[in-house]
C-alpha positions as CSV (number, residue, x, y, z in Angstrom):
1,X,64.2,57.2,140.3
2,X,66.0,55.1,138.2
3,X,63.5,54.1,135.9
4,X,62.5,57.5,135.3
5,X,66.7,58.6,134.8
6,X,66.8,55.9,132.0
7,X,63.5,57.1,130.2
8,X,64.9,60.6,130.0
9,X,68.3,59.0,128.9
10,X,66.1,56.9,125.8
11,X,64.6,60.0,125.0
12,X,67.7,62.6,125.2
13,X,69.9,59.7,123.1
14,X,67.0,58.8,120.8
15,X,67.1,59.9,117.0
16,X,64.7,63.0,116.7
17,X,63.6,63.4,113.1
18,X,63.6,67.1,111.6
19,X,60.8,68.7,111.6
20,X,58.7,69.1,108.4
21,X,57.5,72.1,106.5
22,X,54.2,72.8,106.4
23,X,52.3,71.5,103.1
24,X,51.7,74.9,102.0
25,X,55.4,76.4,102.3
26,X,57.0,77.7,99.4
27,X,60.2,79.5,98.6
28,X,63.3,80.2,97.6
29,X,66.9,79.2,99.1
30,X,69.2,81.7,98.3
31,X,73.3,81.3,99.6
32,X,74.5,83.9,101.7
33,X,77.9,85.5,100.6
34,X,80.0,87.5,103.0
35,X,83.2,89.1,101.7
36,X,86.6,87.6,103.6
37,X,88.8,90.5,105.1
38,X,92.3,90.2,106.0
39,X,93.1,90.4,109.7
40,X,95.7,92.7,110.3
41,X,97.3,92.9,113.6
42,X,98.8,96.5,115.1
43,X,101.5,95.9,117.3
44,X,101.9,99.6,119.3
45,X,104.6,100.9,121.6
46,X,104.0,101.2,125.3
47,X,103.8,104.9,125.6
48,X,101.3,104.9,122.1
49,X,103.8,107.0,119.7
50,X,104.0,104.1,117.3
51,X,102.8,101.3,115.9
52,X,103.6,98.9,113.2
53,X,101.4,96.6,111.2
54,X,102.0,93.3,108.5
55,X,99.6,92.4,105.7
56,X,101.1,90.3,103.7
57,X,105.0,91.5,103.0
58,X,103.8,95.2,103.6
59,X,104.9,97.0,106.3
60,X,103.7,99.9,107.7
61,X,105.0,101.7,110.9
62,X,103.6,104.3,112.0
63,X,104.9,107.4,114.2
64,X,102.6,109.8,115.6
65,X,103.5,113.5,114.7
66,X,103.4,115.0,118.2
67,X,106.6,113.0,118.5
68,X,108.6,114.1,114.9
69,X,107.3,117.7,115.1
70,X,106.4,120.5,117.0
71,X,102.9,122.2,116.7
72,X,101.8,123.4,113.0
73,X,105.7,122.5,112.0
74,X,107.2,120.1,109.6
75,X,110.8,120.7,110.9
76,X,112.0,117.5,112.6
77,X,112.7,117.7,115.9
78,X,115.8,116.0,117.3
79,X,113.8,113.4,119.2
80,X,112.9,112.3,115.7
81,X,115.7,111.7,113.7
82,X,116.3,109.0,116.8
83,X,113.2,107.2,116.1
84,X,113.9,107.7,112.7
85,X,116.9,106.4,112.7
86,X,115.5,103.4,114.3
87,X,113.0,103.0,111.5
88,X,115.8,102.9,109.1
89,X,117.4,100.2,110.9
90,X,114.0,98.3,110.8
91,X,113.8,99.0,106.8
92,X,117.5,97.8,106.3
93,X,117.0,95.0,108.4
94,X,113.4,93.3,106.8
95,X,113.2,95.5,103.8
96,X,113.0,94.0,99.9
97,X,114.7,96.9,98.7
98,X,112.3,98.9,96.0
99,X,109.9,101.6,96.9
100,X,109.4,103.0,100.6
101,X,106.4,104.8,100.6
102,X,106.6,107.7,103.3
103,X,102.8,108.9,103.9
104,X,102.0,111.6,106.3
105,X,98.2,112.1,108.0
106,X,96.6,114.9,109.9
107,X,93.7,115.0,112.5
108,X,90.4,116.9,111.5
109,X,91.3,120.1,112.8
110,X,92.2,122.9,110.2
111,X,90.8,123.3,106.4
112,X,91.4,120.2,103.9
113,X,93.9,122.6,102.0
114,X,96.2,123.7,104.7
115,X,95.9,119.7,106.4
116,X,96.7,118.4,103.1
117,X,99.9,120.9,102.9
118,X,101.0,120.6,106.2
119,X,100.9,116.2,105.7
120,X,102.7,116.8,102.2
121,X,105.7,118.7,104.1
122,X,105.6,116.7,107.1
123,X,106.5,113.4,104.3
124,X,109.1,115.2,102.7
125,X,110.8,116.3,105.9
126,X,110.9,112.5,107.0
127,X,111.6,111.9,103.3
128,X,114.7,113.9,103.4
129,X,116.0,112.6,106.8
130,X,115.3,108.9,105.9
131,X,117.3,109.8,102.4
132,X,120.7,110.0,104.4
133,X,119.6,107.0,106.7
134,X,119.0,104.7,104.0
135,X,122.2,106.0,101.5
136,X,122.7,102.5,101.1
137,X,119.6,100.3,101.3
138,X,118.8,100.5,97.4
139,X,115.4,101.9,98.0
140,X,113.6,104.4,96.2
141,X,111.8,107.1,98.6
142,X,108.5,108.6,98.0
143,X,106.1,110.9,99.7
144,X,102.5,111.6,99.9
145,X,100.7,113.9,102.0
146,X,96.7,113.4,102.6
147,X,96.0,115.3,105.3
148,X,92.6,114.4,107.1
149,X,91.2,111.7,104.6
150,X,92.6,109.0,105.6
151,X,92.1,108.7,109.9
152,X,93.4,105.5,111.4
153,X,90.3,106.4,114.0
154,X,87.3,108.6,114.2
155,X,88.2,112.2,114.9
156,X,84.9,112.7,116.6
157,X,82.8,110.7,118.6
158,X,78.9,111.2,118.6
159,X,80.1,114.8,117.7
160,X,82.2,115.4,120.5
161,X,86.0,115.5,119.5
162,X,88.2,112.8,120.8
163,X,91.7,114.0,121.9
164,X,93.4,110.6,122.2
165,X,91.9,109.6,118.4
166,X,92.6,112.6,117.0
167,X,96.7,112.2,118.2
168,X,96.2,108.8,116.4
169,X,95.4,110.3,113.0
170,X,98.5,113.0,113.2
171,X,101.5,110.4,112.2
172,X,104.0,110.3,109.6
173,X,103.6,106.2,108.3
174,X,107.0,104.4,106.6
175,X,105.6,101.8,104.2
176,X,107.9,99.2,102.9
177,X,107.9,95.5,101.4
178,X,109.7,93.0,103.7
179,X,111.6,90.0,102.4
180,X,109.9,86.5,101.7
């Protein structure tokens, strides 16, 4: 038992030499390059109405529109000027200063024109109310609307809609440089 124990030890622990190619193999050795993405962590409320993410010193937080408006509106509802509010807080607090970028996203329901429209109001109605909450931050405010082109996920799913992506992709995103 033992003798047999130490001849598979010698022969585990032994140096194996690498196999050789076979005389009549030819080619050749080419490197394989992969591009390097940046991982970006989401951090998202508990009850899923907003999220923030960091890459680099941007910030982006995100606030789903079923909580700043009311169905096919760009009005803000009084719920949102508290969350915006809060956001405001958040920009005064980390922000650089400069340009906030105030983007606003719609699911895949409706035409491109009227999504596009409805995203472009939806901005400047945040754009306006973050205006009076950010007086004095010296930032500069801009807004964007791009309605269904830019989904955070996929509307539909093996052509089935998917509720719970779709109330993903309606939001209203703040955008803003934090300091070093």
């Amino acid at each position: 038992m033992f003798r047999s124990l130490s001849v598979a030890l010698a022969l585990l622990l032994s140096p194996t030499p690498p196999p050789s190619p076979p005389p009549d193999a030819a080619g050749a050795v080419e490197d394989l390059v992969f591009p390097i993405e940046d991982i970006v962590g989401e951090v998202e409320s508990m009850d899923g109405t907003e999220s923030e993410t960091k890459q680099g010193r941007q910030v982006r937080v995100a606030v789903t529109s079923d909580v700043l408006f009311a169905l096919d509106k760009w009005q803000l509802t009084a719920k949102a000027r508290q969350r915006l509010t809060k956001v405001a807080e958040k920009v005064e607090a980390e922000g650089a200063g400069g340009v906030v970028t105030i983007e606003g996203h719609t699911d895949d329901q409706g035409t491109d024109p009227y999504n596009r429209t409805l995203s472009e109001r939806r901005a400047q109605s945040v754009r306006q109310a973050m205006s009076g909450l950010l007086a004095n931050a010296g930032v500069t405010l801009e807004s964007r609307g791009f309605g269904e082109s830019r989904p955070k996920l996929p509307n539909l799913i093996g052509g089935k809609p998917v509720e719970k992506n779709r109330a993903k992709n309606r939001r209203v995103e703040i955008v803003f440089t934090a300091r070093q």
